[in-house]
C-alpha positions in Angstrom: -17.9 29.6 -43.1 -20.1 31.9 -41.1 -18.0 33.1 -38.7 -15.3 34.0 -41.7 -18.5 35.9 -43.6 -18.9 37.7 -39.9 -15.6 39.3 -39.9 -13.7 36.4 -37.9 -10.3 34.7 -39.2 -9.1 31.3 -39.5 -8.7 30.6 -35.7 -11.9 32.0 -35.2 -13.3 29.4 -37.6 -11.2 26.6 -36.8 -12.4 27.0 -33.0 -15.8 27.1 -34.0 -15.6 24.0 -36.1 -13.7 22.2 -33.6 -16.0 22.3 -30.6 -19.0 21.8 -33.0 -17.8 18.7 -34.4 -17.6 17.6 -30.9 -21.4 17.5 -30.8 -22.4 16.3 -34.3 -19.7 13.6 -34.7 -19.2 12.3 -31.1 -18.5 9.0 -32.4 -15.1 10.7 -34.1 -14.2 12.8 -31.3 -15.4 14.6 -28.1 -14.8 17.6 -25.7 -12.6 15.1 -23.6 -10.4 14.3 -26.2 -7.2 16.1 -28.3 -6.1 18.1 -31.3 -2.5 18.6 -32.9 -2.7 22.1 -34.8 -0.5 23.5 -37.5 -1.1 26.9 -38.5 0.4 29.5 -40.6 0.1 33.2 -39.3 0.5 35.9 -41.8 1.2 38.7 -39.3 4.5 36.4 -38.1 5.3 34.5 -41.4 6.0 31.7 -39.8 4.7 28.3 -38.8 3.8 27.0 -35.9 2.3 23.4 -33.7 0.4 23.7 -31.1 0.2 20.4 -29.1 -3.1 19.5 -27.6 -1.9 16.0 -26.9 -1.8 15.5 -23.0 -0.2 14.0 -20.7 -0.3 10.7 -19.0 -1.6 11.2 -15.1 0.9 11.0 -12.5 -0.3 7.7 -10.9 -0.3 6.1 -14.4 3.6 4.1 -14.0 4.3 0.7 -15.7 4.6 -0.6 -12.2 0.9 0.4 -11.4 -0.3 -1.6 -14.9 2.0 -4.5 -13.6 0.6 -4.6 -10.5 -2.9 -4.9 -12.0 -1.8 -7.9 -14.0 -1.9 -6.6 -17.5 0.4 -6.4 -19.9 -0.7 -3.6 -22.0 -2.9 -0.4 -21.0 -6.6 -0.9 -21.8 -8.2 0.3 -25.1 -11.6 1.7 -23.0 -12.3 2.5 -19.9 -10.7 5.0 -17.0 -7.5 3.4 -16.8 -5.9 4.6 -20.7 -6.9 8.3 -19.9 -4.9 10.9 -20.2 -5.4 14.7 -19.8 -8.0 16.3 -22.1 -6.1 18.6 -24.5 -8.6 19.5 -27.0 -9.8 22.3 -25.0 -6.7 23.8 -24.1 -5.4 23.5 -27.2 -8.3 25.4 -29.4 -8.5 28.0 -26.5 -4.9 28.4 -26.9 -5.4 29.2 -30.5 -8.3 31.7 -30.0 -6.7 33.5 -27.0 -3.2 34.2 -29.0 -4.4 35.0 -32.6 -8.1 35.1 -32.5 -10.3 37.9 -32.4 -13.8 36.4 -31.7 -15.1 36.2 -27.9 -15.1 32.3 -26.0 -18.8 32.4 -25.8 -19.5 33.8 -29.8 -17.2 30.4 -31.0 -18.7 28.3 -28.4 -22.4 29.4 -29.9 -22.9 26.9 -32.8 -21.6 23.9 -30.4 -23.8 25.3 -27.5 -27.1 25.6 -29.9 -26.4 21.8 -31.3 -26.2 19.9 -28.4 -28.8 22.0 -26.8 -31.4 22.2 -29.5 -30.5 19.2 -31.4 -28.3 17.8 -34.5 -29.3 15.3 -36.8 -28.0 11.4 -36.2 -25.4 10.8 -38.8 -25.5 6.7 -39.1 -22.0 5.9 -37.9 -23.2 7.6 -34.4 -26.2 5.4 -34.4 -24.0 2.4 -35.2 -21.8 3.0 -32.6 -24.2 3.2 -29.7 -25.6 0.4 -31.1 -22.7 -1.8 -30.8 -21.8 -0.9 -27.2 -25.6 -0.2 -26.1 -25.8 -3.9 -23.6 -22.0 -2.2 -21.6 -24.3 1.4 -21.9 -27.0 -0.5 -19.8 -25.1 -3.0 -17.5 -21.7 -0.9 -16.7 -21.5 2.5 -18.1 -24.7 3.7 -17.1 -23.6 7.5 -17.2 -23.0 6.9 -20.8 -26.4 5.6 -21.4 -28.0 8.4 -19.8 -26.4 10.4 -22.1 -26.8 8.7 -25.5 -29.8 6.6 -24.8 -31.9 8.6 -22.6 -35.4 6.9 -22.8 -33.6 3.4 -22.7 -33.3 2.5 -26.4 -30.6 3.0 -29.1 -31.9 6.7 -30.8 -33.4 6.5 -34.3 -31.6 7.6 -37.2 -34.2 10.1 -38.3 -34.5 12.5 -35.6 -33.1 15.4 -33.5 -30.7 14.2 -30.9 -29.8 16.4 -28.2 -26.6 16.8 -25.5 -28.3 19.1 -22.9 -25.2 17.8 -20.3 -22.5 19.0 -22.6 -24.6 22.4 -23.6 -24.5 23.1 -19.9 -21.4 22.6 -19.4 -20.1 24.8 -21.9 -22.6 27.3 -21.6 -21.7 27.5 -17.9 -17.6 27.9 -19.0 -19.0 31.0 -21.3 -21.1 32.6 -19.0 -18.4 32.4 -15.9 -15.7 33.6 -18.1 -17.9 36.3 -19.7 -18.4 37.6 -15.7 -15.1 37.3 -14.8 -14.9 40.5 -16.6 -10.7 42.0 -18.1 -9.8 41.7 -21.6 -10.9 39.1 -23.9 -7.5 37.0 -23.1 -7.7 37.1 -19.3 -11.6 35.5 -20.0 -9.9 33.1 -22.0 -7.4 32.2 -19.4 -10.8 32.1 -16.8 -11.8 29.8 -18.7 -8.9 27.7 -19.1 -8.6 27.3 -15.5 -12.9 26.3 -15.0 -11.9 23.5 -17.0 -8.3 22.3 -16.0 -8.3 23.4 -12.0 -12.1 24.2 -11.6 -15.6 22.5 -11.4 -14.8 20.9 -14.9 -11.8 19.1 -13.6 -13.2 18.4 -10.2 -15.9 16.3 -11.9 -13.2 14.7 -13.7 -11.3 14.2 -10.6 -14.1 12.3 -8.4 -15.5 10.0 -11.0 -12.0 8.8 -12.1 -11.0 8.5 -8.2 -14.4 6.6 -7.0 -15.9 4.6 -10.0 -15.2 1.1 -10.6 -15.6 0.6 -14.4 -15.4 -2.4 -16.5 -12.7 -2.3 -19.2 -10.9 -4.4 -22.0 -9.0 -6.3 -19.5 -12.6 -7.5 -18.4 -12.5 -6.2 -15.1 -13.4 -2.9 -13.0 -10.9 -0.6 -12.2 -10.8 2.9 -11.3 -9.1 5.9 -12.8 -5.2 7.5 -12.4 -6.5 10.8 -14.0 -6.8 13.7 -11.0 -7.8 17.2 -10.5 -3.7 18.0 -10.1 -2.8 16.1 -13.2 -5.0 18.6 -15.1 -4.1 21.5 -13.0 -0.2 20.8 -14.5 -1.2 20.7 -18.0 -0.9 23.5 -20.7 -1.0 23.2 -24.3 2.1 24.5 -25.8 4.0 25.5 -28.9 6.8 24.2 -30.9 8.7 24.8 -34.4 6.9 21.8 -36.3 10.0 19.4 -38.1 9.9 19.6 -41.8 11.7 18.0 -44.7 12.2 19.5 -48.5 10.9 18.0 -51.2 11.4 19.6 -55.0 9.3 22.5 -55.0 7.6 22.1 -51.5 8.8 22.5 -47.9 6.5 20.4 -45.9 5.3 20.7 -41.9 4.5 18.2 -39.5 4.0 18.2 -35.6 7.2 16.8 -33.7 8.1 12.8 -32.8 5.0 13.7 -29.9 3.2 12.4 -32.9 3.5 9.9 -35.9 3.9 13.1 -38.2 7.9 12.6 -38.9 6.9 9.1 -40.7 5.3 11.3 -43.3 8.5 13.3 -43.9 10.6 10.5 -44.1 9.0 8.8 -46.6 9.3 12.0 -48.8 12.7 11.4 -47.9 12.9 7.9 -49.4 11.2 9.0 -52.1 12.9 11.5 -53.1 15.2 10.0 -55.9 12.6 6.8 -56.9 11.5 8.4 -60.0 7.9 9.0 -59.0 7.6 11.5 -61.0 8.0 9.1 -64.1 5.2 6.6 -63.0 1.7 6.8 -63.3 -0.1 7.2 -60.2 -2.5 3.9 -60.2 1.3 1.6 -61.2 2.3 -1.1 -59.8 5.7 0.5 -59.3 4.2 3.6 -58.1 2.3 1.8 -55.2 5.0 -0.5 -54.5 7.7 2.1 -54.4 5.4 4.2 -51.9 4.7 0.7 -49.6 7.8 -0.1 -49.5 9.3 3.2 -48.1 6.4 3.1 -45.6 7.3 0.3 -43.7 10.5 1.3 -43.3 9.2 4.5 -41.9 6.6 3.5 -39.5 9.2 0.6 -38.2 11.0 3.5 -37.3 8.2 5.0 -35.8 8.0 2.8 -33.2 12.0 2.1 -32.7 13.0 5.8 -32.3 9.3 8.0 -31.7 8.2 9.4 -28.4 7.8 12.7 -26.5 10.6 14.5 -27.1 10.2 15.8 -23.6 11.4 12.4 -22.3 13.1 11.0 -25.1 16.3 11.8 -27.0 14.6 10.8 -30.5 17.5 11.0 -32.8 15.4 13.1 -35.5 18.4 15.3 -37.4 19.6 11.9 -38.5 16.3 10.2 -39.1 15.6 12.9 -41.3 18.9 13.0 -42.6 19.8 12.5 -46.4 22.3 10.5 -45.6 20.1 7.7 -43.9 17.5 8.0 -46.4 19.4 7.3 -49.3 20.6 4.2 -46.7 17.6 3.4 -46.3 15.7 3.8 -49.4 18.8 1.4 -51.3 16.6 -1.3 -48.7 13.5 -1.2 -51.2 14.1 -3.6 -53.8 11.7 -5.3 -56.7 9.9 -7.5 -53.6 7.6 -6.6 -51.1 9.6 -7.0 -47.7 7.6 -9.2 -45.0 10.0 -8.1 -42.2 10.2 -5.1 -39.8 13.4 -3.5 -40.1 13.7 -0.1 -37.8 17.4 1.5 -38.9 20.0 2.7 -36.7 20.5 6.1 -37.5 23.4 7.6 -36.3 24.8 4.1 -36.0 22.3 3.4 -32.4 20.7 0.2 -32.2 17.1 0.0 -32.3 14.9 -1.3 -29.6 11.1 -2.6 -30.1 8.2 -3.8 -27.1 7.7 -7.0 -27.1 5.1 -7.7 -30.1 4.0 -11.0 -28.2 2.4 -9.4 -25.9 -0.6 -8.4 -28.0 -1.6 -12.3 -28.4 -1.5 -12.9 -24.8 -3.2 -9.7 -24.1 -6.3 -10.4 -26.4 -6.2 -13.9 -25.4 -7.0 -13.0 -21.6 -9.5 -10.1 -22.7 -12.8 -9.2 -22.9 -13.5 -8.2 -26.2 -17.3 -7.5 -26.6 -17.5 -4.4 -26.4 -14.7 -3.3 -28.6 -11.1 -2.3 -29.1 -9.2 0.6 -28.7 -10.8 2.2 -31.8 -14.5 2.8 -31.9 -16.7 0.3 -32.5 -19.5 -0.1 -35.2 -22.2 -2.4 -35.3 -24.4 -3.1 -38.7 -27.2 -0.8 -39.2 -30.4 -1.5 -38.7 -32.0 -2.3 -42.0 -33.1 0.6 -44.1 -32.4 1.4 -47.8 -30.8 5.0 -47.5 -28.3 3.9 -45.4 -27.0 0.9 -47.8 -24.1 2.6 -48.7 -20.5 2.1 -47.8 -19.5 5.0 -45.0 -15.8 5.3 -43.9 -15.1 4.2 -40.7 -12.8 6.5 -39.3 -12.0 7.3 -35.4 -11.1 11.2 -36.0 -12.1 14.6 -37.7 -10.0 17.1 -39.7 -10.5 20.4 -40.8 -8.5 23.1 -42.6 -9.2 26.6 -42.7 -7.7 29.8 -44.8 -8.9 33.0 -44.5 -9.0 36.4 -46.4 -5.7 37.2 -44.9 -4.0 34.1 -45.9 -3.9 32.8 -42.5 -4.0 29.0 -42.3 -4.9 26.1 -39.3 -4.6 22.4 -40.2 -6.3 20.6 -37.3 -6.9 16.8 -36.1 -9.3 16.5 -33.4 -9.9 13.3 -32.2 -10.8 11.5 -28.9 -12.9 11.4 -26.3 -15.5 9.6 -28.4 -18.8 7.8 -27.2 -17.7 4.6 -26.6 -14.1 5.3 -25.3 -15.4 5.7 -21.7 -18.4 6.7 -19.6 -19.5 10.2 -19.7 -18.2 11.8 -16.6 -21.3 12.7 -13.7 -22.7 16.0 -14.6 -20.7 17.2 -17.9 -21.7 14.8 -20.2 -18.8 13.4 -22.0 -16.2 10.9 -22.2 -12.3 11.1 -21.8 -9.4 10.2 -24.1 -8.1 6.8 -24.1 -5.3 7.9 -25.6 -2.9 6.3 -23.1 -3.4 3.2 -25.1 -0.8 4.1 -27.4 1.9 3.6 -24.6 4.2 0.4 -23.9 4.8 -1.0 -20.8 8.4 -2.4 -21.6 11.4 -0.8 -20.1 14.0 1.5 -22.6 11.4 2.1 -25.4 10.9 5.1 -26.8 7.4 4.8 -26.1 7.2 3.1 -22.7 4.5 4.9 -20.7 5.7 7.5 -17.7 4.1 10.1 -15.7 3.5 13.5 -17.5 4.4 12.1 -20.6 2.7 12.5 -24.4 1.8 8.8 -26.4 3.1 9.5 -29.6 -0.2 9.8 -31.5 -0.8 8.7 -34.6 -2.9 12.2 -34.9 -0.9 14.3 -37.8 -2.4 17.4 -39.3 0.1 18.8 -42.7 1.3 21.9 -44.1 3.5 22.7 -46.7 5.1 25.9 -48.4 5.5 26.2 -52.0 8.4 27.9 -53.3 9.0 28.9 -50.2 5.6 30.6 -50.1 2.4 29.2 -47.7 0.7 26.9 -50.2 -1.3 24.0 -48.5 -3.3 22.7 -45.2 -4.2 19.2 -45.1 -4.7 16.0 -43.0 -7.4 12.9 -42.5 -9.1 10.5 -40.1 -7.5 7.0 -39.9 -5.1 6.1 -36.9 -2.2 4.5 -38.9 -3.4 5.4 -42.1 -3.5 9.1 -42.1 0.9 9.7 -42.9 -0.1 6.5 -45.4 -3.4 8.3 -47.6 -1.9 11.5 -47.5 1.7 10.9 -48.7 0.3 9.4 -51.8 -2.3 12.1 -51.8 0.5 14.8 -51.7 2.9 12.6 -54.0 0.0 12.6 -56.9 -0.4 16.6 -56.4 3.0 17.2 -56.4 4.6 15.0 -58.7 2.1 13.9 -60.5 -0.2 17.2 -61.7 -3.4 16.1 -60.4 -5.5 18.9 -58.8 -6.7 18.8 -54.9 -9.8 16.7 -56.2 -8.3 14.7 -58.7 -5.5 13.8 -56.0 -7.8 12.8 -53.2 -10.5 11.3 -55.5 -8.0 8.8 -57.5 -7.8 4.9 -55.9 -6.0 4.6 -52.7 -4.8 2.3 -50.0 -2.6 1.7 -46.7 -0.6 -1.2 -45.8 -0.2 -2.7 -42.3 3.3 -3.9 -41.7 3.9 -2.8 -37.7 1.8 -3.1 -34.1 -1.3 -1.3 -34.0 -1.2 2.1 -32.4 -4.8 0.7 -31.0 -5.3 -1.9 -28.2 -4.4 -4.5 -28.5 -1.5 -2.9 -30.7 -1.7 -6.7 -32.8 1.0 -7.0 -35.4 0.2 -7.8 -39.2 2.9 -7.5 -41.4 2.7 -7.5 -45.3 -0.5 -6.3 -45.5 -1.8 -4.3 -48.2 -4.9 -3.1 -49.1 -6.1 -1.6 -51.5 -9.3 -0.4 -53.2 -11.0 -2.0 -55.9 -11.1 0.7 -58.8 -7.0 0.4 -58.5 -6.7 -1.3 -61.6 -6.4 -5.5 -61.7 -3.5 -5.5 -63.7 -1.5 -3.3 -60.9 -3.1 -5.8 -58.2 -2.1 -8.6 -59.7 1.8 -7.2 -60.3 1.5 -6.0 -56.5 0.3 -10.1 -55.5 3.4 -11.2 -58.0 5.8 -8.8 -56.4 5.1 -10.7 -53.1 2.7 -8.0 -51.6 -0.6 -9.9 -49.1 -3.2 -7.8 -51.1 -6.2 -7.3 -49.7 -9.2 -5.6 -52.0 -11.6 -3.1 -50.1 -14.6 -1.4 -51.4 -13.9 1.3 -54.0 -14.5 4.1 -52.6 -12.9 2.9 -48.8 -9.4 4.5 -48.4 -8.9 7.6 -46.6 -10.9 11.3 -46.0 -8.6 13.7 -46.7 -9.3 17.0 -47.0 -7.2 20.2 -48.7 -7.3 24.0 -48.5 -4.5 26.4 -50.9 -3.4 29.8 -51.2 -1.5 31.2 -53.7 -0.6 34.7 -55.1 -2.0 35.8 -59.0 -0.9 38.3 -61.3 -1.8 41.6 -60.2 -2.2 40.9 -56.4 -5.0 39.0 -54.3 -4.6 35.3 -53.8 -6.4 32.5 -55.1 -7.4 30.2 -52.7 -8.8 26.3 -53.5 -10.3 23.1 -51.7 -10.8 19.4 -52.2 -12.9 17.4 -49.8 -13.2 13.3 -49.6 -16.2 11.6 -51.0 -15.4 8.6 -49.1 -18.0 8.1 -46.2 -20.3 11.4 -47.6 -19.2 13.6 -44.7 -16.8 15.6 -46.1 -16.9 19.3 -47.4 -15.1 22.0 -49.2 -16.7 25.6 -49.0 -15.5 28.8 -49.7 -16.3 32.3 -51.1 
């Protein structure tokens, strides 16, 4: 919000944000990690994706993971890393339609990790639970998030003075390297992908021996020339129309298609006729969802790579086919389709039990981990746990970034010599098996479950939005969106109202375990729709009330007489999120 009250614009702001909440929620993301970005530029009237998703390393084959003796890539550690996107991505951004200066966004981020930012709990929590690998194995991690030895208390000022000098150094060599603000950019760009950033990146991964899920040591596959290959680039995101509302997701390089496909579904279910906390209204939406994300994993992967057959996938003719699947019961059975009459082929889902079986699971999964808190009665509250941040922006112009970084956090793997942070495990999300979509290969994107929205309105830009939560993110906000849309509820009303996600395909997480049926739910969804969900066949599982989802929500939209009228929603859930304007 400052740098918008300072004269800068919604890339200006969004950058800001996103390398500050690399320092205050490092449990939820990190400079090592990545960000999908939708935005909406005013000056071009169009849409665009920027992909901060990198690539997997060029030594990173199925044949190298075989030859290891593992059957899937490792949720921590060196060996899952790909290359660091975040930072290419947002500098992308600021270089091509920002007007603010590298070293004026990298200020708040800079001052925070230098000076210090207050402990949320979750952070506390999480170095708690992986403190005994901190001090036995990752001992670069431990000097950096338990400095004097000892988990940090949750009342203080907690400082980052590794990751302030490191950025501080990028600003101030890019500063002297003198040209126009987008050639200081681009100097920057390269410290970090070809220069001492990626060097330090380079020897750590290439020397160190670090313990991992598999329970052994391994070193990396990430290299200086891995990074030196990489850019963050732009597409046309994919987008579906529904009623009223044309709405934008980032490509098959990511789970956001699943989103638009069940809007496809859903399309002719009579939604619109159901109140929002139904039975019938959550079974329709479950329902369509599995079929969805078992076509995520049939038919997603980098497009780069893959032919993903998304015209048809997205077709109306194969979700009409599709949604005639979704009958009175809840289905207990994967079923990927075979759009344009191809046959679908899935990894083998027994691998996850023999994985986990001959694993070391102590120090976590592939998500963060989270131990209890230490006892103490403001913190005796339920607080999301989430693995990712979101933020949307709109400015004065009307110009609007939806933005999912994630990554890179604490526990995902050491902090690398000298800079201070972690890397993205992100490789995680690849198979091993031969002819799937997904199956892991040099240079290529995982198909991340990261998913930031936008959506026109009469043809008009109307709305940024996205969450936290792996799977669960093209789960929370399709119901969010259906309850705006359809349903009439405002931003608040529509994230505030009872939620849940179901779990009815692999993991995207290590070890990718499959639960199918699954639905859960909170508990303020009303007992007479959770018992017609149980009698309807659903596995219903009850959470905490306020325990699905952390979506947030900017608008724009035009009023009589000229001007716009802009609006936000934040989640309540977990107490950490916002809505501000002015």
């Amino acid at each position: 919000m400052s740098v918008l009250e300072r004269g800068g614009n919604a890339y200006d702001a969004a950058v800001a944000g996103g390398f500050t909440l690399q320092i205050v929620e490092p449990h939820l993301n990190g400079p090592g990690g990545e960000v999908p970005i939708l935005i909406w530029d005013e000056n071009e009237q169009r849409m665009r994706a920027i992909c901060g998703q990198g690539g997997a390393p060029a030594l990173a084959t199925p044949a190298a993971f075989r030859a290891l003796g593992v059957e899937q890539i490792p949720g921590i550690g060196l060996l899952p890393a790909t290359v660091p996107g975040a930072f290419g991505a947002w500098l992308a951004m600021l270089r091509d339609y920002g007007t603010w200066e590298l070293a004026d966004v990298l200020a708040p981020a800079i001052a925070y990790a230098r000076d210090g930012f207050p402990l949320v709990p979750r952070v506390v929590q999480a170095i708690t639970a992986v403190q005994d690998l901190f001090r036995s194995e990752w001992v670069t991690s431990a000097a950096v998030w338990m400095p004097d030895g000892s988990v940090p208390a949750l009342d203080g000022l907690f400082r980052t003075p590794a990751i302030a000098a490191t950025y501080t150094r990028i600003a101030s060599e890019a500063n002297n390297a003198g040209g126009t603000r987008e050639s200081r950019i681009d100097h920057a760009l390269s410290l970090w992908y070809s220069g001492f950033v990626a060097q330090a990146i380079d020897d750590f991964y290439r020397n160190a021996a670090i313990r991992d899920t598999t329970g052994e040591r391994h070193t990396g596959l990430l290299r200086r020339e891995d990074m030196a290959d990489w850019r963050a680039t732009y597409d046309t995101p994919v987008t579906s129309e529904f009623g009223r509302y044309t709405v934008a997701k980032c490509g098959p390089w990511s789970q956001g298609p699943v989103f638009l496909q069940q809007l496809n579904l859903l399309k002719h279910a009579g939604l619109d006729r159901l109140a929002p906390d139904s039975p019938e209204f959550v079974h329709r939406i479950v329902e369509a969802t599995k079929l969805a994300f078992a076509d995520r994993l049939a038919w997603y992967g980098d497009p780069d790579f893959v032919a993903v057959p998304l015209d048809d996938l997205l077709s109306d003719a194969y979700s009409r086919e599709r949604a005639a699947l979704i009958g009175q019961a809840a289905s207990t059975v994967m079923r990927p389709g075979s759009p344009g009459g191809r046959a679908p082929r899935l990894p083998d889902l027994e691998a996850a039990v023999r994985t986990l079986a001959a694993s070391d699971t102590r120090f976590g999964v592939g998500e963060p981990t989270f131990a209890p808190l230490p006892p103490a009665e403001w913190v005796k509250r339920e607080v999301f746990v989430g693995d990712t941040c979101h933020i949307d922006v709109i400015d004065a112009h009307g110009n609007m970034v939806a933005a999912t970084p994630s990554g890179g956090w604490l526990s995902s793997s050491p902090a690398v010599p000298g800079l201070g942070f972690s890397i993205t495990t992100r490789l995680q999300m690849t198979w091993l098996d031969d002819g799937v979509p997904g199956q892991l290969q040099p240079g290529k994107r995982p198909s991340t479950t990261l998913s930031p929205g936008m959506a026109l309105r009469d043809g008009m830009p109307y709305m940024a939005f996205g969450t936290p939560g792996g799977d669960q993110q093209d789960q929370w906000t399709v119901s969010f969106f259906l309850r705006h849309a359809l349903g009439g509820m405002n931003l608040q009303e529509a994230i505030d109202a009872p939620s849940w996600h179901v779990d009815h395909a692999p993991g995207s997480f290590w070890p990718r375990t499959t639960l199918l049926n699954r639905l859960t739910v909170e508990s303020r969804l009303p007992q007479a729709t959770q018992d017609a969900l149980r009698a309807a066949g659903h596995d219903v599982k009850v959470g905490g009330p306020w325990s699905e989802g952390r979506i947030s929500v900017c608008t724009r939209e035009p009023v009589a007489g000229g001007g716009r009228l802009l609006r936000a929603g934040a989640n309540p859930r977990g107490m950490q999120g916002y809505a501000v304007g002015r």
